[in-house]
N, C-alpha and C positions, 0 to 999 in steps of 0.2 A: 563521343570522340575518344579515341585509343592517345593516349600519352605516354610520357616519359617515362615514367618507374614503376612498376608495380609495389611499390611502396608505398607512394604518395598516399593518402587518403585525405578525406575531403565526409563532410558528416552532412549525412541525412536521412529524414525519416519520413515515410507515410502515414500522417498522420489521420485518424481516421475522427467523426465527431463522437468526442467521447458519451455525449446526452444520448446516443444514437445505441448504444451499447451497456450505459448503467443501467444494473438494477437493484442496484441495493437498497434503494430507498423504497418507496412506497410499495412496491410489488415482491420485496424479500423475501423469500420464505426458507426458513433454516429446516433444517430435517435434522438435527442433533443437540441432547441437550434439553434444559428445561424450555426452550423455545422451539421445541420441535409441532410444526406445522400450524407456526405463528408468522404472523408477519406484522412490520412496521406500521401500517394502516389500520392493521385490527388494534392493537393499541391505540395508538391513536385516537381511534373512533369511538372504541370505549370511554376511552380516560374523558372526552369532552362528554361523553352522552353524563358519566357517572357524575362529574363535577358540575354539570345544569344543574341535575337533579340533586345534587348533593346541596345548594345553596340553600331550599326549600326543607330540604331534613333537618338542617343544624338550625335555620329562625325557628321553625314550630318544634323546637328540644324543648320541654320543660326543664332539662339539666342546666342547655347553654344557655338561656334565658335566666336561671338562678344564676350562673356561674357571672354573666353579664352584666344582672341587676335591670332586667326586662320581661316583660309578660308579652308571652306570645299571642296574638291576638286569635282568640274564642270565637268558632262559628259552626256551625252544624258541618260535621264531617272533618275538621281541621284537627282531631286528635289522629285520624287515621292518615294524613299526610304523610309523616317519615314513616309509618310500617308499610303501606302501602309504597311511596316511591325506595324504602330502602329494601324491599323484596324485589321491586327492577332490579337496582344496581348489586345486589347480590348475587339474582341468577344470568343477570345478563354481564355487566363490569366484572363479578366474580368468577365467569364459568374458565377461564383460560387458568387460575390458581386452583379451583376445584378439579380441572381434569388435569392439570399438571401433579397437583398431590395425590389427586389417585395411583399416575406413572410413576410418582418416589416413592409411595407407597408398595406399588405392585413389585419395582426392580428392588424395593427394600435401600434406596439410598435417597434418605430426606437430604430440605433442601430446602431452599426460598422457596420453592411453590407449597411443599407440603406446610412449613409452617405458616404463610396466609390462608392456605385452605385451612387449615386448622382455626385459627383465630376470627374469620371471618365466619365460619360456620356454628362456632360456639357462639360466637357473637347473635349471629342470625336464629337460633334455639332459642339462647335466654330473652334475646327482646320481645322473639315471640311469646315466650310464657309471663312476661311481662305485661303483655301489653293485653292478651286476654285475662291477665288477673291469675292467672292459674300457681298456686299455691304463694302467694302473697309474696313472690319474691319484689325486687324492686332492681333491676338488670336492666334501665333501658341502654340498651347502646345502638339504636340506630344511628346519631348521627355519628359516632366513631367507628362503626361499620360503612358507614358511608364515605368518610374521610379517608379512612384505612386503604379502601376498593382504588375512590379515586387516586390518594396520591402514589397506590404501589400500581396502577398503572401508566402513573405518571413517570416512575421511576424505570418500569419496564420497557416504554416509549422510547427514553431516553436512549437507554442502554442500548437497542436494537438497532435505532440509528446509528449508533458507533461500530456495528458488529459489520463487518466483512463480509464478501458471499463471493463464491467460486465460479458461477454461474458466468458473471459480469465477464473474467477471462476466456472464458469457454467461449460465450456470446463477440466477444472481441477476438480470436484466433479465428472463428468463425468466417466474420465479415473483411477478412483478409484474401478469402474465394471472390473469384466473380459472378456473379449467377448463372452468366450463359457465354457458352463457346463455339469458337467458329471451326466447327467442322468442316474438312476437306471432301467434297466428292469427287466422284469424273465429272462433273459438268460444272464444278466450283465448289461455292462452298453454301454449308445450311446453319443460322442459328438457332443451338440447341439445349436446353439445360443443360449445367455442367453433370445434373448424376444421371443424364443420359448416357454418357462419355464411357469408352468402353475401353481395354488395355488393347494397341495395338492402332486404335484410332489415330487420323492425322490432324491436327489443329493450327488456325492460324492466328498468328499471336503478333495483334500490329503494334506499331511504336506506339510504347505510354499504356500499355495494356498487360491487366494481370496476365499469369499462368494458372488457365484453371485446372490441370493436373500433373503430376511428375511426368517427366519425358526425358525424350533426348532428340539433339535440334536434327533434324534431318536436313534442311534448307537455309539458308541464310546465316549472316551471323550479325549479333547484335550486344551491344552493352549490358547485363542487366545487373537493377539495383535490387539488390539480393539483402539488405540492410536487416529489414522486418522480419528477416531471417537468422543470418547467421549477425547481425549485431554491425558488420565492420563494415564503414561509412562509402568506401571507393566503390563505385560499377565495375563489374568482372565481365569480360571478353567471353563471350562466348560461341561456337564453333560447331559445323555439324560434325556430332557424334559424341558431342558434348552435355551431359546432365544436368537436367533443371529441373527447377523448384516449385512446386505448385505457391502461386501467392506473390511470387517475383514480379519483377515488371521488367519488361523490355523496352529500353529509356530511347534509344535510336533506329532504330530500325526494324523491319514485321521480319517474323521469323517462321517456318513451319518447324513443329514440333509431333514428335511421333510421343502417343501417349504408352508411358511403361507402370504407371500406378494412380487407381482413381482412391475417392472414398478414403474408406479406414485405411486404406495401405501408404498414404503419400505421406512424405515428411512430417506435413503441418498436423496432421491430425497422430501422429506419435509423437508430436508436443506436446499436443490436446490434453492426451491420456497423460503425461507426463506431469501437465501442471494439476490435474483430478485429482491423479496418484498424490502427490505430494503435498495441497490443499489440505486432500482427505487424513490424512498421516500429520499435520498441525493444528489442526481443529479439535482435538481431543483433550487437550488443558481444561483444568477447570477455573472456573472464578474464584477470586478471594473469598467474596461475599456469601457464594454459596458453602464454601468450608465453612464461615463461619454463624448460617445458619442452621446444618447440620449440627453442630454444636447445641444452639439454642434451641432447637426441636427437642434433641434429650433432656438438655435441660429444663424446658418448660412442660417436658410430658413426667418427666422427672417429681419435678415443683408440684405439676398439676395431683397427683396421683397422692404422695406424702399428705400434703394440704387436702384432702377430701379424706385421708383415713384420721388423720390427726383431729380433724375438726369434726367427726363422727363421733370418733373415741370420748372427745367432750362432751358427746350429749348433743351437738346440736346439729342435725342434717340441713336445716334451710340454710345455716349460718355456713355449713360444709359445701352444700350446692355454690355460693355467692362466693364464696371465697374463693373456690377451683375457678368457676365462671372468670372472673375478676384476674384470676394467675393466666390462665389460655389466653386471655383477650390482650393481655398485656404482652403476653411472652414475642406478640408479631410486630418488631419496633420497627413503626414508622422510619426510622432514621437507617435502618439498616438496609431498606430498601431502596431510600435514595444515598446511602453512604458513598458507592461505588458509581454509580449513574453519574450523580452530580460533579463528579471529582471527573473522568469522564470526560462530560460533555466540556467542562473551563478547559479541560486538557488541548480538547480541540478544535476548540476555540483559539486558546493561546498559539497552540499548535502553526493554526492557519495564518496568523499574523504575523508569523515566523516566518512565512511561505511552507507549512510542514502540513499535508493533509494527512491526519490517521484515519485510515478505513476500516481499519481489525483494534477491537481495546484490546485486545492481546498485545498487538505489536508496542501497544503503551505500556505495557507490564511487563514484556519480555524485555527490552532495550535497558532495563536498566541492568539487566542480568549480562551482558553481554561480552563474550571475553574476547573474539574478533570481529573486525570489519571487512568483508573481503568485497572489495570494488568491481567493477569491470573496469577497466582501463581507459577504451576509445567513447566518447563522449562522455564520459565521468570526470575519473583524473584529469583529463586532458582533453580539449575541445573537440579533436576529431578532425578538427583544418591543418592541414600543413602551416609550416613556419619558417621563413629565413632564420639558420642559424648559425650559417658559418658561409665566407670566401675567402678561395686562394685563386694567385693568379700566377702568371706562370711570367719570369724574367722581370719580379718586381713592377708591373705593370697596378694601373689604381685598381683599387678595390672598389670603390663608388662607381668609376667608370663601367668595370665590367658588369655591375650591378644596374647602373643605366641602360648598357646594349641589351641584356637578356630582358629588361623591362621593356626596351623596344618593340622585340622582337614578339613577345609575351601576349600585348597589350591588348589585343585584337581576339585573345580565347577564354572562352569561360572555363576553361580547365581548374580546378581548384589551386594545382600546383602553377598555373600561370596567374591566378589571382592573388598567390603568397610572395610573388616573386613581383609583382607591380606594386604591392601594400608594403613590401618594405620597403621598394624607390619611396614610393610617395613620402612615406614617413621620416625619409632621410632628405627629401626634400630635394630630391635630386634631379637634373634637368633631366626628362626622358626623347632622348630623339624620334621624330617620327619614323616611322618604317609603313613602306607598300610591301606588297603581293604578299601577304601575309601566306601560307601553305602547311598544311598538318601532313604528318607524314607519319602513318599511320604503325604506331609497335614502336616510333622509333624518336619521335621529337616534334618540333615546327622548324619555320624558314622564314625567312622575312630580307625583302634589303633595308638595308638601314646605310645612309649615305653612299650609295655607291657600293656597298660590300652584302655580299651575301654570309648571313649570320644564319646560322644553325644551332641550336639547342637541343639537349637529349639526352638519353642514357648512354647505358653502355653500350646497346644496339646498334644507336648513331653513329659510336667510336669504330664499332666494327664493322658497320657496311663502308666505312669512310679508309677504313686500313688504318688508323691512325692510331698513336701512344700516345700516354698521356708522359708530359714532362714532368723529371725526377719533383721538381721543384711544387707542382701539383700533385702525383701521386703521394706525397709524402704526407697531405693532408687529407685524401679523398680515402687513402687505407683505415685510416680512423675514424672517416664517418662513418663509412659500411660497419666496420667492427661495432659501431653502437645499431646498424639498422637503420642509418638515413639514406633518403634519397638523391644520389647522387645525378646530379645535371650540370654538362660541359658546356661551354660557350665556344662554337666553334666560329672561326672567321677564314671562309674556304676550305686551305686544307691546314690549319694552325691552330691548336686547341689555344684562346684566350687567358682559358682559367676554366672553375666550376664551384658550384654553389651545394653548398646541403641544405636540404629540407626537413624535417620532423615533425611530427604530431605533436604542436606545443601543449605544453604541461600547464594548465591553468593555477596561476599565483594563488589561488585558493586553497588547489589542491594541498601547497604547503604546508597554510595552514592547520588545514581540518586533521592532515598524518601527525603533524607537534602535538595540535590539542589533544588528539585521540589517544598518543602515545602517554601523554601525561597523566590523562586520567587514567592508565592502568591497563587499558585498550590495547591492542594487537590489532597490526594493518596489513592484511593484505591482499594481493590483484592477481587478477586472472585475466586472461589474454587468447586470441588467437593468433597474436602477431609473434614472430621469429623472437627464438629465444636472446638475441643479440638486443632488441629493441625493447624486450621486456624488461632486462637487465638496466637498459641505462634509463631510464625512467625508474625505474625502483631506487637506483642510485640516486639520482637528484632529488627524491623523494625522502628518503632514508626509509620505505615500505619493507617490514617484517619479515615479508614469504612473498616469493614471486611462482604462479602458476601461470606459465607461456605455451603457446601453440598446443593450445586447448582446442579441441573440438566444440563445436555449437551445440551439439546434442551431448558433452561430458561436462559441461560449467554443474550440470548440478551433480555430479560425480563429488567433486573438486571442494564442497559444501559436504557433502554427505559424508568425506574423506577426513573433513576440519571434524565435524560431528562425532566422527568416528575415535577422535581421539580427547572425548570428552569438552571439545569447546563448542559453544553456544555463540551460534554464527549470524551479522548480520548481513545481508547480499547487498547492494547497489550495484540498479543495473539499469540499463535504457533500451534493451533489443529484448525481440518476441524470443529469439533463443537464451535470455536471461530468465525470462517465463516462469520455468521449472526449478531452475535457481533459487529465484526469488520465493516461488512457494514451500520450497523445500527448506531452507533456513525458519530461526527461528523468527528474525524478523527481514520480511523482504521490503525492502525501499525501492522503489525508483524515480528516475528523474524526469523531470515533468518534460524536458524535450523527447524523449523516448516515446514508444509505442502507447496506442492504448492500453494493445497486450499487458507490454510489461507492467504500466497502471495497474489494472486491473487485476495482474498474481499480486501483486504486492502487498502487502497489510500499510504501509506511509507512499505516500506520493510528493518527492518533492518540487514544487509549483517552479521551482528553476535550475540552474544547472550550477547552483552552490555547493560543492561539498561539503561547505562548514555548517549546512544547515542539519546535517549529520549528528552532529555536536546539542543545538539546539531540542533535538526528538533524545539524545540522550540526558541531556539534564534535565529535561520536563519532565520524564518518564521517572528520575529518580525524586524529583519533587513531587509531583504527582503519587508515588506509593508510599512515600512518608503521609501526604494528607489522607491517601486509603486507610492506609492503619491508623492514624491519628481518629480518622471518622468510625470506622469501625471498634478500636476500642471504648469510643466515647459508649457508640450504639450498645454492644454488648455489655460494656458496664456498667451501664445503666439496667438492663435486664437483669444483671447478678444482682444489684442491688436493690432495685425495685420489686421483683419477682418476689423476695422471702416478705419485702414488707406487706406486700398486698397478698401472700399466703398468710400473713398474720403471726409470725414469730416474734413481735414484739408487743403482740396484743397485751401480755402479762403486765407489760409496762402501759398500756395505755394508748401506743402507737399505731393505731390500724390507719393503712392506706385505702381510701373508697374508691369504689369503681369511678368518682367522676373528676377524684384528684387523678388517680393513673391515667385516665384518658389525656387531661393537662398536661401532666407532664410530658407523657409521649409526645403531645406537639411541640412542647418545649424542647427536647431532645432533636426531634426535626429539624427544628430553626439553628440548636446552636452546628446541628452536621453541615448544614447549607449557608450558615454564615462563615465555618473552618474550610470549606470548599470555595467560598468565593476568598479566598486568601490567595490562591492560585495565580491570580490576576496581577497580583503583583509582581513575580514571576517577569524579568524582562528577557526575551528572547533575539539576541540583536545577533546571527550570523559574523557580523564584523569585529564583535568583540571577544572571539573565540577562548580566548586565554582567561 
């Protein structure tokens, strides 16, 4: 139904099942990075096969068993237990760290892979010449090679599941097509796949049905909800000779449409590339934890290398073998691997109890960096429903009353602006009279009798098929509304305007809040729009928002990002439409809100599970608690390697101090437990949206 103002707006989304389009969990696979041509499953699958079989390595240790104060029980073949199953979990649990450090190796930038490959593979050496006896060394570390394997792919598992993938968006702009379209012939019509579909073809596109390619309407005219598009909530009129959008729906009525672009040339698919491009161009950060294995690599090949000439120089080569052995094995700290994972995973955990999904552990690292917040405005800031905000009536006549007849009149449409205009009778509790012949009049208002009188409602269209002015005593308020960009609707009573009402995209009490907090913490806010520079304005005003960017185009929102970027600020996007998309992927962290698209889901690195904007606030103090405990774990992890490393090189042998390969392996677990006991601190951490300040 065509209504009153093309102002009005009213919110809604198609939403699509988002189960129907994830893939970032089990089926992931990243192509960049140390986890390139890894996926969530293959860890997974590892880490449980390595940890079975790890249970059986560590009882039949002669180590853990002294370390325990137990005798592993004796039987024919029970000594080759842990060499045999710690050679599985070596070449099987270890082969994703071995062909990763080969690639740090090969591009010459170590990393967490190169140093497990490294430590695992000395590991797997020395046990071996251990355990055939081969020059009397005494180096068993099978089960700390087994422990090592399992829990750094425990901590890989983790990590993976937090990481994002681009795919998910791609696969969600996708499923915005409809599969098959109704081709026009001379004898009717045929259905055909849509990349049958040729430029120039006729298609017919019934009520409540996608567009499966760009066009322009040759026949008919109809509503469409263009939302999943261009973001903004109202249906747009549409007219033959008029442009549409592949993806749209046409909400009333079937329309023929002349096809002017299929495939890679339509709208939706230079969003596609849009969001690829932008995706691909934020995925190039690096992890904390690999800078600060990088580090430890030099330094343990460092270590390693000193301690084997040092302890030659003395005379003693088995004692120089054992000692390097004993430095390499140590140098790959358990704690370092799950430092960042574990902090991570509580993050999003806590994250989720917030309502705050993170998808990308970047987007947890970056937010705390963050110097603006730039919104979309229609269903973010602001619900996206029209709102009673103001009447004037004209010769001092009630204001409730005239509020009552346009609810009359109203009652009988689902129009969003005649639903604003009944919710605020109601709530004023005001007697609504009944009204017959209810009548839409179509560009221009409705009709209705109500007692006896015929009552009309409308814009300014209705004023001027009607010849009518509006009284000084009215215009003097309705000049002001326009000037902010609301929608203006007259209450006519035959030919005598009553009065008139304004409408606006109410501003969610939320929103309030979240611009104070944001401002407080140091934060810069602000929005982007495609609505009239008039209407962007007085929302930013009641808002007190920073920077206003108005009657933006849907394909320039990620300009507008790129523009903030440009001038050295590190930008977050919130956003709910597929034309947020590219936005969203092109900031450094893209949020969106969980009434929005899956699209915009899916670009996004946070997903907020509702239509709070203070939960904004919540993903940025996490993010900053969250990288106090990363460095808090991290230095624990590394400094313990500076420190442990020279002792089990033996720099304090002189005094008496030497660390054994089977205290170093202890402690290392010790280091473990205290990172993953500093990470479950996080939980404390309370995330309450309502108590923003």
């Amino acid at each position: 139904m065509q209504h009153h103002s093309p102002t009005a707006e009213h919110h809604h989304h198609e939403n699509h099942a988002s189960t129907g389009h994830s893939t970032q969990d089990a089926h992931t696979v990243h192509t960049s990075g140390q986890h390139a041509g890894h996926s969530t499953a293959m860890f997974k699958n590892r880490f449980w096969m390595a940890l079975a079989l790890s249970i059986p390595v560590v009882y039949f240790s002669p180590m853990v068993g002294h370390l325990l104060g137990y005798m592993p029980p004796v039987f024919p073949g029970s000594a080759w237990i842990p060499p045999v199953l710690g050679t599985v979990i070596f070449l099987y649990g270890g082969q994703p760290f071995l062909k990763g450090g080969l690639r740090e190796l090969k591009d010459r930038r170590p990393g967490m892979m190169l140093l497990i490959g490294m430590a695992i593979s000395v590991a797997f050496v020395a046990s071996w010449v251990t355990t055939l006896g081969i020059g009397g060394f005494d180096l068993d570390f099978w089960w700390e090679l087994a422990l090592l394997v399992a829990i750094m792919l425990l901590g890989h598992w983790i990590e993976m599941r937090a990481l994002g993938s681009a795919q998910g968006a791609l696969d969600a702009l996708a499923a915005l097509l409809p599969d098959e379209a109704e081709r026009v012939t001379p004898t009717g019509t045929e259905t055909v796949p849509v990349s049958e579909l040729s430029e120039g073809d006729i298609v017919l596109v019934r009520s409540g049905a996608r567009l499966p390619a760009d066009g322009r309407v040759l026949e008919g005219q109809a509503e469409f909800d263009e939302s999943m598009i261009t973001g903004e909530s109202k249906t747009v009129p549409r007219s033959p000779g008029d442009a549409v959008v592949a993806g749209t729906v046409a909400t009333d009525n079937s329309v023929r449409v002349r096809v002017t672009a299929v495939g890679d040339n339509t709208a939706l698919a230079g969003i596609q590339r849009l969001v690829a491009e932008a995706q691909a161009s934020s995925s190039r950060a690096q992890a904390l934890a690999d800078r600060a294995a990088a580090f430890l690599f030099y330094f343990a090949a460092g270590a390693g290398v000193l301690t084997f000439v040092a302890w030659t120089l003395l005379g003693s080569v088995p004692e120089a073998v054992a000692r390097t052995v004993t430095v390499l094995v140590i140098a790959c700290p358990h704690a370092l691997g799950l430092a960042i994972p574990l902090v991570i995973a509580i993050s999003t955990e806590q994250a989720a109890r917030a309502g705050v999904l993170i998808k990308n552990r970047m987007a947890l690292e970056r937010m705390r960096t963050i110097d603006v917040v730039l919104f979309d405005k229609t269903g973010t800031l602001t619900t996206g429903e029209p709102e009673l905000k103001d009447i004037a009536t004209s010769d001092g006549g009630s204001r409730d009353g005239l509020l009552a007849l346009a609810a009359a009149v109203e009652a009988d449409s689902e129009h969003p602006v005649a639903r604003a205009i009944v919710r605020a009778a109601r709530q004023r509790n005001l007697n609504i009279p009944h009204a017959t012949g209810f009548t839409s009049l179509t560009g221009r208002g409705v009709r209705a009798s109500v007692d006896g009188r015929t009552i009309q409602v409308g814009g300014p269209a209705l004023l001027r098929e009607l010849g009518l002015s509006e009284p000084d005593s009215v215009a003097s308020s309705t000049a002001g509304w326009m000037a902010r960009g609301a929608a203006v609707l007259h209450v006519v009573d035959g030919d005598r305007i009553l009065g008139a009402v304004s409408l606006e995209d109410a501003v969610r009490t939320e929103s309030r809040q979240a611009v104070a907090a944001l401002q407080d913490r140091g934060i810069k806010v602000a929005m982007v729009t495609g609505d009239a520079r008039q209407v962007a304005e007085a929302v930013a005003a009641e808002l007190h928002i920073d920077e206003v960017f108005a009657e933006v185009l849907p394909a320039d929102k990620d300009k507008k990002v790129a523009e903030l970027q440009a001038r050295g600020l590190k930008v977050a996007m919130v956003g709910d439409g597929v034309n947020d998309s590219p936005a969203l992927a092109r900031a450094e962290v893209g949020i969106a809100i969980g009434a929005g698209t899956d699209v915009a889901m899916e670009s996004a690195g946070v997903v907020l599970a509702g239509n709070d904007p203070r939960a904004v606030l919540s993903m940025v103090d996490l993010s900053r608690a969250s990288y106090r405990k990363m460095w808090q774990n991290l230095v624990w992890a590394t400094g313990y390697n500076i420190i442990s490393v020279p002792l089990a090189a033996g720099v304090l042998a002189f005094a008496g101090v030497v660390l054994s390969p089977a205290t170093a392996a202890v402690l290392m677990s010790a280091s473990t437990i205290v990172v993953a006991l500093n990470a479950q601190l996080l939980r404390r951490i309370r995330l309450n949206p309502e108590q923003v300040r």
